[in-house]
BALOBA-1460 file (C-alpha; in Angstrom, 3 decimals):
// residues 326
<rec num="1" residu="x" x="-27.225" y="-50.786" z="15.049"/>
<rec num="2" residu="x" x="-25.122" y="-48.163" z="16.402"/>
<rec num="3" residu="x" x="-23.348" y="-49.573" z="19.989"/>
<rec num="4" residu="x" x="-21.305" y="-46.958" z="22.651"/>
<rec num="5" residu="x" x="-17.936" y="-46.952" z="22.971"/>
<rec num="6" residu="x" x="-18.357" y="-48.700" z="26.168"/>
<rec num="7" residu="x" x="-20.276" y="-51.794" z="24.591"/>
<rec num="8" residu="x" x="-17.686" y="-52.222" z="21.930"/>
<rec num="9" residu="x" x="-15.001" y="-52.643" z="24.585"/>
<rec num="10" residu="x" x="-17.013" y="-55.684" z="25.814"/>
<rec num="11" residu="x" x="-18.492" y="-57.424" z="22.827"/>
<rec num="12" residu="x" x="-14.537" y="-57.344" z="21.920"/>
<rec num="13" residu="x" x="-13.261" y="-59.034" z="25.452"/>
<rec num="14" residu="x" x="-16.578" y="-61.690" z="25.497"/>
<rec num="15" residu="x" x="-15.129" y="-62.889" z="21.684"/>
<rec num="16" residu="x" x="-11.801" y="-62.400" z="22.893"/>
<rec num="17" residu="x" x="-12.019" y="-64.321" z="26.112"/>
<rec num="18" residu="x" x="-14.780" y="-67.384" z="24.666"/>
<rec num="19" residu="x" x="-13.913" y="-70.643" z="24.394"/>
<rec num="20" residu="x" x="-16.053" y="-70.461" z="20.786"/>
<rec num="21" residu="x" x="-14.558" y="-69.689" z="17.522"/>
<rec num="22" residu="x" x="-15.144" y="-65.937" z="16.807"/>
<rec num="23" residu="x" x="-18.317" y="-66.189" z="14.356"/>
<rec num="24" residu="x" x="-19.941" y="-68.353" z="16.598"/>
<rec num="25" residu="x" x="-19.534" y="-66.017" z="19.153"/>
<rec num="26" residu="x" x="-20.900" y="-63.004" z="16.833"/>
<rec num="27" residu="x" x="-23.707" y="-64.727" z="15.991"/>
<rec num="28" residu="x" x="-24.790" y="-65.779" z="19.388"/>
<rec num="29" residu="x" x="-24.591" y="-62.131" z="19.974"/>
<rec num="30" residu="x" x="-26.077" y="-60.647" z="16.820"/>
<rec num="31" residu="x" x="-22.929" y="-58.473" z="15.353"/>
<rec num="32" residu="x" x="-21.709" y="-59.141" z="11.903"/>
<rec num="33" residu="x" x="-17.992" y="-59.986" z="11.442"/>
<rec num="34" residu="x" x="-17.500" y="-57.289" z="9.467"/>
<rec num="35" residu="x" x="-18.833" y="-54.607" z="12.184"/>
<rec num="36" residu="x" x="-16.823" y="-56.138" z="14.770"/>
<rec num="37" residu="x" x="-13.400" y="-56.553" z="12.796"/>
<rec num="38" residu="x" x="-13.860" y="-52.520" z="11.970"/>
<rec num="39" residu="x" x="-13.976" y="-52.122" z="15.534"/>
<rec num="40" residu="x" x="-11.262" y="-54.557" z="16.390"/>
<rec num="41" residu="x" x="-8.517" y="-52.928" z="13.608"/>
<rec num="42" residu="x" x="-9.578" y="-49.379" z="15.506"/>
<rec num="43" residu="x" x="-9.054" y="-50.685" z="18.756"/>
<rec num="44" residu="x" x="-5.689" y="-52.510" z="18.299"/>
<rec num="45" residu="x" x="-4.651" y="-49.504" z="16.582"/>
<rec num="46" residu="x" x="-6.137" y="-46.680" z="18.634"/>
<rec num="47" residu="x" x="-6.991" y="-48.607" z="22.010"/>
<rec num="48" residu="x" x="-10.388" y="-47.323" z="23.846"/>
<rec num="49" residu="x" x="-10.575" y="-44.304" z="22.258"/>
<rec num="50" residu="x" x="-10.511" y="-46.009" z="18.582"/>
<rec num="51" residu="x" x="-14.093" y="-47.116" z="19.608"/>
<rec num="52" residu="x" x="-15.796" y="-43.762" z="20.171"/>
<rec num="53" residu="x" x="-17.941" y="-42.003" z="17.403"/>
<rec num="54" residu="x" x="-16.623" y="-40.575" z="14.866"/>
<rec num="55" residu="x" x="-18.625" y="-37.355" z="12.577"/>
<rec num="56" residu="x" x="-19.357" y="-39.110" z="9.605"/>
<rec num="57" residu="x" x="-18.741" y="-35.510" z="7.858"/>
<rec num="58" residu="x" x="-14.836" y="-34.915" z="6.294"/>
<rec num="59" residu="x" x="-12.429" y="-32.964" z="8.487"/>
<rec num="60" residu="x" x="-12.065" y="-30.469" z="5.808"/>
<rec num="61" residu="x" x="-14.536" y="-29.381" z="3.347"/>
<rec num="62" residu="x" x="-12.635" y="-28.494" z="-0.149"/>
<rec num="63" residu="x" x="-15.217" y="-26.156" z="-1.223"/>
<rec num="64" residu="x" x="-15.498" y="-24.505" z="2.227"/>
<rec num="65" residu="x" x="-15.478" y="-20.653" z="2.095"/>
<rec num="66" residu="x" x="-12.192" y="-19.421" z="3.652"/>
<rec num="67" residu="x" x="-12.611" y="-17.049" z="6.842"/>
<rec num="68" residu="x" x="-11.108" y="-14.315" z="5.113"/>
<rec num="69" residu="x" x="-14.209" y="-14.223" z="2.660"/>
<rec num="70" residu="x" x="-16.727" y="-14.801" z="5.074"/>
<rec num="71" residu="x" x="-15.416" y="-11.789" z="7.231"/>
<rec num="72" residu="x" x="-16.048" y="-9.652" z="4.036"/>
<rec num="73" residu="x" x="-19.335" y="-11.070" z="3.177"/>
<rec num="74" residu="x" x="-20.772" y="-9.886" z="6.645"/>
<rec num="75" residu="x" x="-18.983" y="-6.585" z="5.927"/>
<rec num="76" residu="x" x="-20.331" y="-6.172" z="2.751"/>
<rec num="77" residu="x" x="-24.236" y="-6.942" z="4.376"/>
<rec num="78" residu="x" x="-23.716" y="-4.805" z="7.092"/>
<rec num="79" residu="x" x="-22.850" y="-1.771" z="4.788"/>
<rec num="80" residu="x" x="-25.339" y="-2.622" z="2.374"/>
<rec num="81" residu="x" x="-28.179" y="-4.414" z="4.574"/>
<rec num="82" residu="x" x="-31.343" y="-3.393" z="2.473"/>
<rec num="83" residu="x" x="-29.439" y="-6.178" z="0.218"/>
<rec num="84" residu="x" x="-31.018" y="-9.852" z="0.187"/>
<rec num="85" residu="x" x="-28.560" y="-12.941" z="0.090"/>
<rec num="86" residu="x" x="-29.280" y="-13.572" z="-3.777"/>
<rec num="87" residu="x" x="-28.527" y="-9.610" z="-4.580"/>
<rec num="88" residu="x" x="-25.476" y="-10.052" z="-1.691"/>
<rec num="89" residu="x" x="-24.194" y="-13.414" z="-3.649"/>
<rec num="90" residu="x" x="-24.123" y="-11.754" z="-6.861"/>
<rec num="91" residu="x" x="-22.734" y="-8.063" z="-5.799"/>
<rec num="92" residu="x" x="-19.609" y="-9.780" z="-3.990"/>
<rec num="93" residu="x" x="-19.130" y="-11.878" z="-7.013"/>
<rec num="94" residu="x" x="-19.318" y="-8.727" z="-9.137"/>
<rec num="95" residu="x" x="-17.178" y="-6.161" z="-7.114"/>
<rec num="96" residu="x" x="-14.679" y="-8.802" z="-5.708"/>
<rec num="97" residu="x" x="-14.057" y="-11.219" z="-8.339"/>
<rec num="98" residu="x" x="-14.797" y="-14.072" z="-6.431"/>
<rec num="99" residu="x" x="-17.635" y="-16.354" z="-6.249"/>
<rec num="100" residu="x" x="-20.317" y="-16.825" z="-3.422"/>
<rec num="101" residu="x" x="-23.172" y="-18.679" z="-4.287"/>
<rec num="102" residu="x" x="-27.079" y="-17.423" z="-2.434"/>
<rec num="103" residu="x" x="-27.097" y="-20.171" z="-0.233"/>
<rec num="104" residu="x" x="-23.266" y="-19.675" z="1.258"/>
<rec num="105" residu="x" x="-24.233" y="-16.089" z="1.534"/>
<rec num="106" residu="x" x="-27.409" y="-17.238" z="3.527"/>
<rec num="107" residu="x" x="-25.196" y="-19.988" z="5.686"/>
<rec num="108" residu="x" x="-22.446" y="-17.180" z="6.452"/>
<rec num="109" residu="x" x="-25.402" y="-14.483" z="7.718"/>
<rec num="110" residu="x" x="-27.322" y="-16.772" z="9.353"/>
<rec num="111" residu="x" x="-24.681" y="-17.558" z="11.329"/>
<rec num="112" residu="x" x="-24.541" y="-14.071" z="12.641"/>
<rec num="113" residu="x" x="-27.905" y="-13.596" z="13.253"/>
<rec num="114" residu="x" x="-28.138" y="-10.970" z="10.393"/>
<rec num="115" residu="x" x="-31.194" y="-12.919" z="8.573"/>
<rec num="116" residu="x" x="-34.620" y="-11.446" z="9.351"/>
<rec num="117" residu="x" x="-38.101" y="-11.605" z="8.297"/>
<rec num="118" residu="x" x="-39.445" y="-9.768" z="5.007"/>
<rec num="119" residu="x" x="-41.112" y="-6.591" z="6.060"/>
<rec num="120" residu="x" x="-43.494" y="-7.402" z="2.991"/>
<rec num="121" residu="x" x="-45.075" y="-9.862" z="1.177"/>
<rec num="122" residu="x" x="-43.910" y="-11.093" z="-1.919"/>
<rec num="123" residu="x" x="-46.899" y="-12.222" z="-4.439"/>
<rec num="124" residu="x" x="-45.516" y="-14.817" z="-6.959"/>
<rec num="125" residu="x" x="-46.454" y="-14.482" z="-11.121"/>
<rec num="126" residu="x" x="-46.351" y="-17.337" z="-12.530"/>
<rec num="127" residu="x" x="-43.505" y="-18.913" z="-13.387"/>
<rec num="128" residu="x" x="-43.775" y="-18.421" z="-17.632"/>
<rec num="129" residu="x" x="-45.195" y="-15.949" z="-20.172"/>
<rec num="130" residu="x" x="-46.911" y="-17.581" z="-23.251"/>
<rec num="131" residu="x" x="-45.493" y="-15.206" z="-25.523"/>
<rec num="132" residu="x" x="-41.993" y="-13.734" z="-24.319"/>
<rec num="133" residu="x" x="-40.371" y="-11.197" z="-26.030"/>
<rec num="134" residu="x" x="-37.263" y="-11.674" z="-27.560"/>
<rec num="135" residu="x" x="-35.421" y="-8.154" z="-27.916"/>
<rec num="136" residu="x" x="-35.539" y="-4.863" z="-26.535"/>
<rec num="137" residu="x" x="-37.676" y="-2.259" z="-27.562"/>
<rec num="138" residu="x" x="-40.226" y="-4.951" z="-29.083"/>
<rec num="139" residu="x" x="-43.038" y="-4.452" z="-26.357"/>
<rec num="140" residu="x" x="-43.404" y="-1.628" z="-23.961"/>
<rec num="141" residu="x" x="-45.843" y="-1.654" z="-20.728"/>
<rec num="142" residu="x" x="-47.266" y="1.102" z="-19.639"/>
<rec num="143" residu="x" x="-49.996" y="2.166" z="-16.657"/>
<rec num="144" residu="x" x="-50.868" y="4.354" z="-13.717"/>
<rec num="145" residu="x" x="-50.300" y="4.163" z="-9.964"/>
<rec num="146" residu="x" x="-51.058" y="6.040" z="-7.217"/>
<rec num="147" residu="x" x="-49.132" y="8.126" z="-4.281"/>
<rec num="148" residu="x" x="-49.786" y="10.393" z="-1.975"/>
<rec num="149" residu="x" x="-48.353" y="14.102" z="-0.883"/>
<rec num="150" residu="x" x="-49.535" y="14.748" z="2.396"/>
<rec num="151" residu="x" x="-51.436" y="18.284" z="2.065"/>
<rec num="152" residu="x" x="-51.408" y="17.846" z="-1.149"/>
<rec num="153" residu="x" x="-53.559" y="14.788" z="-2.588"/>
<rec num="154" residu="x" x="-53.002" y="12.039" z="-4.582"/>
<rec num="155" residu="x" x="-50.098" y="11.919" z="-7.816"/>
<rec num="156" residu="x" x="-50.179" y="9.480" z="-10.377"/>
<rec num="157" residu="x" x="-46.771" y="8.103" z="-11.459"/>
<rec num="158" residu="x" x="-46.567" y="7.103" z="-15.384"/>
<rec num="159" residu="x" x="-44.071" y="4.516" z="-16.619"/>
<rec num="160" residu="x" x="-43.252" y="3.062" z="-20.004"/>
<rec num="161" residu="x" x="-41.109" y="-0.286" z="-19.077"/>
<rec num="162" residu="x" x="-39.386" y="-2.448" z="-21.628"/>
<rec num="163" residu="x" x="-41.118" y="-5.675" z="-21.654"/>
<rec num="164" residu="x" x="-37.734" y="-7.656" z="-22.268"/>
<rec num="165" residu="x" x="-34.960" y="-5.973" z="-19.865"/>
<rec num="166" residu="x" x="-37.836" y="-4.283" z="-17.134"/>
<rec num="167" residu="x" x="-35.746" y="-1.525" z="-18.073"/>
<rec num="168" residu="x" x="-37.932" y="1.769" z="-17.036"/>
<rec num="169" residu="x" x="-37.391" y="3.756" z="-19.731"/>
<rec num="170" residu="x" x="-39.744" y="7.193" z="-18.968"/>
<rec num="171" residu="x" x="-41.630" y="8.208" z="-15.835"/>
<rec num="172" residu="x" x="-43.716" y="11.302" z="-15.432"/>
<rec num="173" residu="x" x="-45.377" y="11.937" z="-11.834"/>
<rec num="174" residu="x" x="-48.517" y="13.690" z="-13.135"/>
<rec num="175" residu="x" x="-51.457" y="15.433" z="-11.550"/>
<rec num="176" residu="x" x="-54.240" y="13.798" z="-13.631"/>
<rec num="177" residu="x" x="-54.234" y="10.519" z="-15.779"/>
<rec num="178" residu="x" x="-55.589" y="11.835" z="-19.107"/>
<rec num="179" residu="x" x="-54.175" y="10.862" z="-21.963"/>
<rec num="180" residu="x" x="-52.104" y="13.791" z="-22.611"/>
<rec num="181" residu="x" x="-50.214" y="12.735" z="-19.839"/>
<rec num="182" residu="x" x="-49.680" y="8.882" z="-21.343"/>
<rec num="183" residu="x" x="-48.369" y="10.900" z="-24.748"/>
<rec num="184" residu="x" x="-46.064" y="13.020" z="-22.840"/>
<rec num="185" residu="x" x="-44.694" y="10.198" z="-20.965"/>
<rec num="186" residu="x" x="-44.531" y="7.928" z="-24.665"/>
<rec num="187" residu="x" x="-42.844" y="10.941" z="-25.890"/>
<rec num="188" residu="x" x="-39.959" y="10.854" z="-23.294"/>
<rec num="189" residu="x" x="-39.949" y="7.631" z="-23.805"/>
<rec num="190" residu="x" x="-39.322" y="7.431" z="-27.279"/>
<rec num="191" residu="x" x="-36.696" y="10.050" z="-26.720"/>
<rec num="192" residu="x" x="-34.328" y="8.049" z="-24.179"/>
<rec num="193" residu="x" x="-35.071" y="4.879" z="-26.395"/>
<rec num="194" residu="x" x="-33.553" y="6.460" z="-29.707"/>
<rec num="195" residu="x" x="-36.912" y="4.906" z="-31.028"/>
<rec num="196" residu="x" x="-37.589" y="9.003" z="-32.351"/>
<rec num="197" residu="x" x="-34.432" y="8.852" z="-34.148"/>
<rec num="198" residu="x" x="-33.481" y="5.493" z="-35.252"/>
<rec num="199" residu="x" x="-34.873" y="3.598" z="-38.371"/>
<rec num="200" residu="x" x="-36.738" y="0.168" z="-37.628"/>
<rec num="201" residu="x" x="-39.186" y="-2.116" z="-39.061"/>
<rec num="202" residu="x" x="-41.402" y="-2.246" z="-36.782"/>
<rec num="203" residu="x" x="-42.081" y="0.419" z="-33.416"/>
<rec num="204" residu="x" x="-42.114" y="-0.471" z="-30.402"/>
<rec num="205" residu="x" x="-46.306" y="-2.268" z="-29.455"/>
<rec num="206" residu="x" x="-47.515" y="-0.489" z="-26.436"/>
<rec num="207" residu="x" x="-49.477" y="-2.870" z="-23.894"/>
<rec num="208" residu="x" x="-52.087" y="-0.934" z="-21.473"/>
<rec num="209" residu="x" x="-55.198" y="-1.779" z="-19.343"/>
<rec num="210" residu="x" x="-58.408" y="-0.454" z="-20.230"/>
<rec num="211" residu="x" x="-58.445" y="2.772" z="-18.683"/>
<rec num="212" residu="x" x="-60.101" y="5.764" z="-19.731"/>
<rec num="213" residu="x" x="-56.851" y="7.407" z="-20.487"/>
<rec num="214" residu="x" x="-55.557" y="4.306" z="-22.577"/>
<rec num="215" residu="x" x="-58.793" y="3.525" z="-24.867"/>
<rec num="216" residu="x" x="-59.616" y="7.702" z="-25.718"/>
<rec num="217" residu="x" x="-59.514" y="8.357" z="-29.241"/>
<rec num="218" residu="x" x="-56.608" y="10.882" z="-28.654"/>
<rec num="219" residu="x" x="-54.365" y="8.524" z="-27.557"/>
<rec num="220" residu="x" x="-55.701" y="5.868" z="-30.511"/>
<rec num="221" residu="x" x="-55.161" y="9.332" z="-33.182"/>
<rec num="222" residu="x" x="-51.334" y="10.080" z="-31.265"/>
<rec num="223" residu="x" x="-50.252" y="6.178" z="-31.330"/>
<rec num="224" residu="x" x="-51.201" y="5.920" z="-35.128"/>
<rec num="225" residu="x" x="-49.230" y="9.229" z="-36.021"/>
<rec num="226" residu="x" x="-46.003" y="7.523" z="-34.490"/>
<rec num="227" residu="x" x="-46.381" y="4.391" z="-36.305"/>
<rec num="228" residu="x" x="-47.015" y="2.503" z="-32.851"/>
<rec num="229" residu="x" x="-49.382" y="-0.490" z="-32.618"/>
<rec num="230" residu="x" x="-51.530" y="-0.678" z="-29.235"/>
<rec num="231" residu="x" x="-52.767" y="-3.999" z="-27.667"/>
<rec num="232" residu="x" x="-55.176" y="-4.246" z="-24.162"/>
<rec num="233" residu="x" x="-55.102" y="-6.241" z="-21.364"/>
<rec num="234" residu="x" x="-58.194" y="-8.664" z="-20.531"/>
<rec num="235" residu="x" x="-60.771" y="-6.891" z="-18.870"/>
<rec num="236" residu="x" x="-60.402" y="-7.941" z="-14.244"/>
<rec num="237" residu="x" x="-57.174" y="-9.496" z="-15.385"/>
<rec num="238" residu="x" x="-54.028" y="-7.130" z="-14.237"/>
<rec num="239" residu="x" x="-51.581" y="-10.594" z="-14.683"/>
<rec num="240" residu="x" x="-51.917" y="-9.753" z="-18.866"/>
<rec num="241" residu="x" x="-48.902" y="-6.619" z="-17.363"/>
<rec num="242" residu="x" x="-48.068" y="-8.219" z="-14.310"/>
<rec num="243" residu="x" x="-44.273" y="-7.178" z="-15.024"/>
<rec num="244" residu="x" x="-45.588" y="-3.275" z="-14.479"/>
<rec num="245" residu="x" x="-47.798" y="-4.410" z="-11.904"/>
<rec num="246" residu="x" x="-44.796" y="-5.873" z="-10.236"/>
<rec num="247" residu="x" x="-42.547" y="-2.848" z="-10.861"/>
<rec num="248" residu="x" x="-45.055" y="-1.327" z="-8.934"/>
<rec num="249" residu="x" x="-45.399" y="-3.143" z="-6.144"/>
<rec num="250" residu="x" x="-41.533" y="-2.966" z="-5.554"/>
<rec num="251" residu="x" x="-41.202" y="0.674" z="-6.107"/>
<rec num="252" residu="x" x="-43.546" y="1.413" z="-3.179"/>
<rec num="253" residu="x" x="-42.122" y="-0.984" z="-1.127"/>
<rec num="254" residu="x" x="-39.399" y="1.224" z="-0.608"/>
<rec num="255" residu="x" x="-39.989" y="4.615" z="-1.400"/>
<rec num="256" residu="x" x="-43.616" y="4.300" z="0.758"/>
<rec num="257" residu="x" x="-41.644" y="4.041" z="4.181"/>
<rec num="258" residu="x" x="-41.651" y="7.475" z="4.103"/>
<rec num="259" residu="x" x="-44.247" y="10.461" z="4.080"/>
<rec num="260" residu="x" x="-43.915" y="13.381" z="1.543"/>
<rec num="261" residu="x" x="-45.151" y="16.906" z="2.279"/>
<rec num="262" residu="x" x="-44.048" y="18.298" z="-1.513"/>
<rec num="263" residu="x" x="-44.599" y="17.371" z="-5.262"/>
<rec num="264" residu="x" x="-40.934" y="17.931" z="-5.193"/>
<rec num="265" residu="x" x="-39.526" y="15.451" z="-2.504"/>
<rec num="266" residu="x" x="-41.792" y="12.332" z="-3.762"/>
<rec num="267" residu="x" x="-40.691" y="12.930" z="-7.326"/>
<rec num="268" residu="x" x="-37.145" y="13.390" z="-6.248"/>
<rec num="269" residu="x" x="-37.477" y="9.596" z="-4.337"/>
<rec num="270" residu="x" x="-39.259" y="8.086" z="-7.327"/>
<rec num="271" residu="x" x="-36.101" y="9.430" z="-9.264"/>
<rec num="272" residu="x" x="-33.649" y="8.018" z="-7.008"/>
<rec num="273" residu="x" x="-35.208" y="4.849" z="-7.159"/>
<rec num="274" residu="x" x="-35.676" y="4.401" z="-10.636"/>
<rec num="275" residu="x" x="-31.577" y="4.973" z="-11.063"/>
<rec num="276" residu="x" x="-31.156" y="2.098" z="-8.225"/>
<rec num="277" residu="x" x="-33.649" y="-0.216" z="-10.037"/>
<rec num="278" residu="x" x="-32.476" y="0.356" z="-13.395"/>
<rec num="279" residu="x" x="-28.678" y="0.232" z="-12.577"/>
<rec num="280" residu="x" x="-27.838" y="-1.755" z="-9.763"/>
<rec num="281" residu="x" x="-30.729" y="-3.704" z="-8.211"/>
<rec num="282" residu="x" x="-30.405" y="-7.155" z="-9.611"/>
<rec num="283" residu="x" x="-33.345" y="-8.751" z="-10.612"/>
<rec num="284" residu="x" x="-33.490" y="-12.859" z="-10.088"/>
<rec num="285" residu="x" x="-36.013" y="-13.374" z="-13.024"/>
<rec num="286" residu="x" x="-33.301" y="-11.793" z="-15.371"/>
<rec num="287" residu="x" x="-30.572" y="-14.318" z="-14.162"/>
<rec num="288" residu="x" x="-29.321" y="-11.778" z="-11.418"/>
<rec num="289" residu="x" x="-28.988" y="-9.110" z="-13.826"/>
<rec num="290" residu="x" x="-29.996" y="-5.134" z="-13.643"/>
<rec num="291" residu="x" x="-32.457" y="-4.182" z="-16.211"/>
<rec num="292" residu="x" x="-30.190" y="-1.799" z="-17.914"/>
<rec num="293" residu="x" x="-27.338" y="-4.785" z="-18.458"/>
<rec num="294" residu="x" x="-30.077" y="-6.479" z="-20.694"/>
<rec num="295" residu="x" x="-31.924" y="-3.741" z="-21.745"/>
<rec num="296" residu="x" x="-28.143" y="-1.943" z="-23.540"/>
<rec num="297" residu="x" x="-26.981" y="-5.556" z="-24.768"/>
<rec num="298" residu="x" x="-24.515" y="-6.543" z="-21.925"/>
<rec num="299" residu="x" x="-26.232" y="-9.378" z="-20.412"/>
<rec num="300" residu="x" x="-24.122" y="-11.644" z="-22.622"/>
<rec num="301" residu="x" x="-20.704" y="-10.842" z="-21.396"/>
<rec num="302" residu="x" x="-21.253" y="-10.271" z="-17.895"/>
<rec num="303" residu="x" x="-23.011" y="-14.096" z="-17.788"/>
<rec num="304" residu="x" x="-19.572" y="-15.449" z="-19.434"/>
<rec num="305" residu="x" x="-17.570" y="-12.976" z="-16.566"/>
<rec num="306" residu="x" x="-19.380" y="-14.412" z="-13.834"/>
<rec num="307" residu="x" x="-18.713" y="-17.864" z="-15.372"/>
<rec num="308" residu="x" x="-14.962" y="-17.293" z="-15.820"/>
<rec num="309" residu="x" x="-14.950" y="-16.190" z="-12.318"/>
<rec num="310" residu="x" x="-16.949" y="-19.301" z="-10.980"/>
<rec num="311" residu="x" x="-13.836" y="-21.236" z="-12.485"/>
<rec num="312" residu="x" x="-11.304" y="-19.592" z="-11.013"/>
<rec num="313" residu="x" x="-13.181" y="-19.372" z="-7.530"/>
<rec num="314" residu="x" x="-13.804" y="-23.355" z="-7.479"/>
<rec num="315" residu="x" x="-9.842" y="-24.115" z="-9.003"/>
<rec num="316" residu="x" x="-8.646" y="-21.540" z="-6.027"/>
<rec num="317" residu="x" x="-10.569" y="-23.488" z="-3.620"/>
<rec num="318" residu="x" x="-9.495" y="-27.078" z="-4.425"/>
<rec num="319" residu="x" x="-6.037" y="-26.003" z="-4.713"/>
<rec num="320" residu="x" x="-5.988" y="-24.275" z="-1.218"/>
<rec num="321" residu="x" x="-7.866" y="-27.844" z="-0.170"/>
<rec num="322" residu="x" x="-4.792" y="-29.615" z="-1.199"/>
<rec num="323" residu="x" x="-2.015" y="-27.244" z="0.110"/>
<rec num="324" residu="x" x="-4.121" y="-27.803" z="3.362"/>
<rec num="325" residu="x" x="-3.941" y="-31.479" z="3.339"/>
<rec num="326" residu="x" x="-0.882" y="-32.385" z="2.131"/>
C-alpha cells in the first residue's frame, strides 16, 4: 500500500516515540519492516522531503532521442507531410545516417500534434501467399482499371507489375481494353525488363483475371509466340492478384484528389506517380524497401546499411548516456 508523505512522517514518530520494540509496533500497525526502514534511511538522510513520491521511471533514458534529432524529424514531416511515420522512420534513417525507429517517429509527431486521421481506408491482404515468388522477373501481374477525363469518358490504365519487387514495369493508359492493348503494354514491358533481349530458361508467367481481353485467342496466339506461359485467377476471387489490386487502390488514392480535363494531364499524373512508387515510396511488406531496390538486386545491401547504421545510432546513444551521467 502506497502511504503520503504526510503519513510516513507519523507512522515514523508513533514507532519512534512507543514504548514497544519497533516490530511490535509495525505490526500493530500493519507496515512491514522493510517498508518502513526504506522510509526511515530516506528520511534520516533527506528529512521530510525524503518521504515524498518519487517517478518510478529513470532520470535519464539512455536510448532517448536527443533534441537535436527530434527538431529534424518534425522538419523533415513538415516538408514531406504526405509521408507516414514508418516511410518518415526509414527516409531519416536513409538520408541522415542515423536511426529512428516508426514508433519514436510516431512519439516525436504526436507530440506536436502533427498525427492525423487516414483520409482512406486501408483494406488488409492477408498476411502470406501460398506460393511466393522467389526472383524477379519469375511472375508478372497484369489487369485493367478505370479513370476518368472529365469531357472526355472513361481511360483504362494497363500495368504489368513484377510479382516479387511490385516493381511496375510498363503502363499504357488506353482507350479500350482489347487485347491489343494487353500486347502492347507486354511488349513495353518486355522491353524495360531486358526479358526481349536477354537469354533465360524460362519467361516471365503472366497472371490475369478472366477478362475478355485476357482469355481471347489473340492474346493466347501472341503469349505462345513469345515463349510466355499464362495462368488465371479464380473466377469472383480478385485476392488470386491482390498485389495489382492493391497497386491499384494506392495509385488512386493519390492521383484521384484531383479532376482531369485532358488525356494528357491524367497520363502525365499516372507517370509521375509511377516514378514516386517505383523509386522512393517505401513499401512495409518489402521490409521498408522501394520496389525498384528489390526489383534491380539492391535490397541486400541497403538491409546490411541500415543495420550498420542501427549500430552506430544505439553505440552513439549509450555513449552520450554515459558522458551525461558521469
Amino acid at each position: 500500500m502506497r502511504y503520503p508523505a504526510t503519513e510516513n512522517l507519523e507512522i515514523i514518530r508513533l514507532v519512534e516515540q512507543s514504548h514497544l520494540p519497533a516490530k511490535r509496533t509495525l505490526d500493530m500497525i500493519g507496515v512491514p519492516r522493510t517498508t518502513f526502514y526504506r522510509w526511515y534511511d530516506r528520511y534520516l538522510s533527506l528529512g521530510a522531503a525524503g518521504l515524498e513520491d518519487r517517478p518510478s521511471h529513470p532520470g535519464r533514458v539512455w536510448n532517448r532521442i536527443p533534441d537535436k534529432v527530434r527538431k529534424q524529424i518534425v522538419d523533415l514531416a513538415l516538408e514531406q507531410p504526405e509521408l507516414s511515420p514508418r516511410e518518415l522512420a526509414v527516409r531519416f534513417t536513409d538520408t541522415r545516417r542515423y536511426f529512428v525507429s516508426e514508433a519514436s517517429v510516431y512519439r516525436v509527431l504526436k507530440a506536436q500534434d502533427l498525427i492525423t486521421s487516414p483520409a482512406f481506408i486501408v483494406i488488409k491482404a492477408a498476411d502470406e501467399v501460398h506460393e511466393k515468388t522467389i526472383r524477379p522477373n519469375q511472375l508478372w501481374q497484369t489487369d485493367f482499371t478505370y479513370l476518368k477525363v472529365v469531357g472526355w469518358g472513361w481511360f483504362y490504365l494497363s500495368t504489368i507489375l513484377d510479382d516479387y519487387g511490385r516493381y511496375v514495369i510498363a503502363w499504357r493508359l488506353c482507350a479500350t481494353m482489347k487485347a491489343s492493348d494487353v500486347t502492347a503494354t507486354l511488349e513495353d514491358a518486355l522491353v524495360a525488363s531486358g526479358c526481349d533481349r536477354a537469354t533465360v530458361v524460362h519467361r516471365p508467367r503472366l497472371l490475369g483475371d478472366n477478362g475478355s481481353s485476357y482469355i481471347s485467342d489473340e492474346l493466347a496466339d501472341w503469349l505462345a509466340g513469345v515463349g510466355m506461359d499464362h495462368v488465371r485467377g479464380a473466377p469472383r476471387h480478385p485476392q488470386t492478384q491482390g498485389k495489382i489490386e492493391r497497386w491499384h487502390q494506392t495509385l488512386k488514392n493519390r492521383i484521384l484528389l484531383e479532376n482531369y480535363y485532358l488525356p494528357g494531364a491524367l497520363e502525365e499524373a499516372v507517370g509521375t506517380f509511377i516514378e514516386h512508387y517505383n523509386h522512393h515510396r517505401y513499401h512495409e511488406s518489402l521490409g521498408n524497401l522501394t520496389p525498384a531496390d528489390v526489383y534491380l538486386g539492391k535490397a541486400e545491401t541497403i538491409l546490411e546499411r541500415r543495420k550498420e547504421i542501427k549500430a552506430r545510432t544505439i553505440s552513439k546513444r549509450r555513449l552520450l548516456h554515459r558522458q551525461t551521467a558521469a
